[in-house]
C-alpha positions as CSV (number, residue, x, y, z in Angstrom):
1,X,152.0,141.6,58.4
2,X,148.6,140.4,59.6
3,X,147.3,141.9,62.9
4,X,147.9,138.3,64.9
5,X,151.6,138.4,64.1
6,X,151.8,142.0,64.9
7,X,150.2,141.0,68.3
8,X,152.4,138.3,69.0
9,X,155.7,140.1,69.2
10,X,157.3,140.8,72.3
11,X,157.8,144.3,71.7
12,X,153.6,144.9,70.5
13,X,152.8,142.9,74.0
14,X,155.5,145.0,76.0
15,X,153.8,148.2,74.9
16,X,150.6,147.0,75.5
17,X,151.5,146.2,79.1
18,X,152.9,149.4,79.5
19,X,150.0,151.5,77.9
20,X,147.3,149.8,79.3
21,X,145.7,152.4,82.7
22,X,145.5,148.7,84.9
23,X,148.4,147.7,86.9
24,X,149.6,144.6,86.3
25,X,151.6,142.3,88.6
26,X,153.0,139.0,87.8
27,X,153.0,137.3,91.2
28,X,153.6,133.7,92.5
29,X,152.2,131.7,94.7
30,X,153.5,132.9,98.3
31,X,152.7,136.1,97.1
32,X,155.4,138.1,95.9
33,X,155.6,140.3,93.1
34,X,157.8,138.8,90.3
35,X,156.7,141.6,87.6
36,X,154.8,144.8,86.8
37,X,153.9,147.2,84.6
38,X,153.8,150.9,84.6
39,X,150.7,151.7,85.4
40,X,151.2,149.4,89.1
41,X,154.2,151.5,89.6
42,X,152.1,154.4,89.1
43,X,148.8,153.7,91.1
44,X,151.1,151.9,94.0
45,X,154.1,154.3,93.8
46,X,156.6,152.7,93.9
47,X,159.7,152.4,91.5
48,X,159.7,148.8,89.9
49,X,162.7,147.6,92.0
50,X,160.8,148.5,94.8
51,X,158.1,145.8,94.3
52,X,160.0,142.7,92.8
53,X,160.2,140.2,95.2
54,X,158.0,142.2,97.5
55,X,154.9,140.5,99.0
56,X,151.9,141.8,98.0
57,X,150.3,141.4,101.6
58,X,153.2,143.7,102.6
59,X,151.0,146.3,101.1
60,X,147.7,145.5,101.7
61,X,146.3,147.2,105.2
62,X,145.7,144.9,108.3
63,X,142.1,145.1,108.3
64,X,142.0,143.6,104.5
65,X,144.3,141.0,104.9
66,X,142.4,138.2,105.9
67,X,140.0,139.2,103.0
68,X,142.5,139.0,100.7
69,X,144.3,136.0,101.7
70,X,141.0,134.2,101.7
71,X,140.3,135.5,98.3
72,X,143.9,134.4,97.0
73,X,143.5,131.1,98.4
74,X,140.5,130.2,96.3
75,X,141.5,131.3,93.5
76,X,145.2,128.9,93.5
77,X,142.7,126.4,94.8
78,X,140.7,126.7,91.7
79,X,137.5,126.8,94.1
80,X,134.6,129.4,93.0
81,X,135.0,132.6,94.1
82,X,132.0,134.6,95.5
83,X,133.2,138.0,93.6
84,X,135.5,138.4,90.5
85,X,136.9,141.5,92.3
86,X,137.9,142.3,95.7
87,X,138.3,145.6,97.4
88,X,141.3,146.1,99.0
89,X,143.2,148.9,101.0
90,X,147.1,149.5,100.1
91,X,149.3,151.6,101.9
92,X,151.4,153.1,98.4
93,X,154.9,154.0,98.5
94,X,153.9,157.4,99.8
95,X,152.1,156.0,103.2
96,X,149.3,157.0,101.7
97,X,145.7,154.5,101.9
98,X,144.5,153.4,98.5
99,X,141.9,152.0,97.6
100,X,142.1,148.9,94.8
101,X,139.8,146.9,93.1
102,X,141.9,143.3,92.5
103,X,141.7,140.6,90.2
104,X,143.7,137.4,90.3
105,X,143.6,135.6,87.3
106,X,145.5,132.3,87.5
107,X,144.8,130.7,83.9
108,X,146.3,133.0,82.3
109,X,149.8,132.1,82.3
110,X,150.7,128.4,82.1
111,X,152.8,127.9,85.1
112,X,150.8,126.9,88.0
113,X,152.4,128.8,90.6
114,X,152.5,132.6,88.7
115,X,148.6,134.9,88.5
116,X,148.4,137.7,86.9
117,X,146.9,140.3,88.7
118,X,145.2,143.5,87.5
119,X,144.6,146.2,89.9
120,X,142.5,149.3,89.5
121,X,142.2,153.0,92.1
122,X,138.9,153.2,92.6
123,X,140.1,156.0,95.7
124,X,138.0,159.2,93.8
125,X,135.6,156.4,92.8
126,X,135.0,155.7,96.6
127,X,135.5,159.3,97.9
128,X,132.4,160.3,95.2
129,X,130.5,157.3,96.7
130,X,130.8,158.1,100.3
131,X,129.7,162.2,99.5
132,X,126.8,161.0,97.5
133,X,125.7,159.0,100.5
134,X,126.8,161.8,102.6
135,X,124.5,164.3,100.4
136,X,121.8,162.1,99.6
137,X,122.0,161.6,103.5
138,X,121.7,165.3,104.1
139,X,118.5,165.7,101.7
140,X,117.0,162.9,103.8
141,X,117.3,165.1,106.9
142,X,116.6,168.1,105.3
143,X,113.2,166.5,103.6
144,X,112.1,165.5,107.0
145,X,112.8,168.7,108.7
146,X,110.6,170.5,106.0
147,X,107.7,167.8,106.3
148,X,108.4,168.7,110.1
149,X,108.1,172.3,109.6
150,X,105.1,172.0,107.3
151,X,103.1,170.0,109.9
152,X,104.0,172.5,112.7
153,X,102.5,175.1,110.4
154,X,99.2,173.2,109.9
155,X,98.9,172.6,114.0
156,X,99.5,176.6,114.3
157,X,97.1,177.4,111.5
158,X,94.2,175.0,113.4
159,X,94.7,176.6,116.5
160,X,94.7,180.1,115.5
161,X,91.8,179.3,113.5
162,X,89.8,177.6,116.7
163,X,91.0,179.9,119.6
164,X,89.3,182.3,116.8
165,X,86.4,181.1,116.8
166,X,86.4,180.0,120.3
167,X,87.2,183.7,121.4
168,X,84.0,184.9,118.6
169,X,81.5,182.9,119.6
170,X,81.0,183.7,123.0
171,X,81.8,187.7,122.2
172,X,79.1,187.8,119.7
173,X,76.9,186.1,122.6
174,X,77.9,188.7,124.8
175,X,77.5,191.6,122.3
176,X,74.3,190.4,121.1
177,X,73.0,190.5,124.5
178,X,74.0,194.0,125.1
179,X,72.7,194.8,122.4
180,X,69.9,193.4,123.1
């Protein structure tokens, strides 16, 4: 059996589906969730009962909404996009916030009004971002504080150094005249 055959059966493209780390929604055009694999049950938590038939804006956060409906638009309009991906925050079936990265892909099945989308968490992703920043932030301050420090310890050097000679000079006058 040649690989292309073995590809095309339902139960190779079912496994796939299942296997691959991506969720994977089938959704139409209002929005709502028609099918998924495991891996979007997993990342959303939710069973798969759960999301059929639910809107997808249902479990996006208020604050992305707009972006995402924006997003969604252009795409079933066939208009260019200005990003392949969108960021989006999901509130998962344990109330917790989640961050996705979300592609709509709407050529991919021949129906009109079904996309495919493939979501990724990119939460640990964005948590590791936002402590590097936090980090590199802190090395900044600390940088500056040291150059701070270090210039502080020039000024004190220079005026120990002239009061010194300030205070000698007019001593050795003074002792050379007594001396004198």
């Amino acid at each position: 059996m040649s690989i292309k055959n073995r590809f095309n059966s339902d139960l190779t493209i079912s496994k796939f589906f299942d296997n691959i780390p991506f969720g994977i929604f089938v959704m139409d055009d209002f929005g709502k969730i028609k099918s998924c694999n495991q891996a979007a049950t997993q990342i959303l938590k939710y069973e798969e009962s759960q999301l059929i038939n639910k809107s997808l804006f249902e479990l996006i956060v208020k604050s992305d909404i707009n972006a995402f409906g924006t997003y969604f638009n252009q795409v079933k309009e066939k208009e260019e996009t200005e990003d392949e991906l969108i960021e989006v925050m999901v509130i998962n079936g344990e109330k917790e916030e989640v961050v996705i990265e979300l592609r709509v892909n709407p050529d991919v099945i021949e129906d009109d009004s079904l996309f495919i989308i493939v979501i990724n968490n990119i939460s640990k992703r964005r948590k590791l971002e936002i402590a590097y920043h936090k980090e590199k932030s802190q090395k900044i301050k600390i940088s500056e504080k040291l150059e701070k420090e270090r210039e502080l310890s020039e000024l004190k050097s220079r005026f120990v150094t002239m009061a010194s000679h300030e205070f000698r000079t007019p001593l050795s006058s003074t002792i050379g005249i007594i001396n004198y």
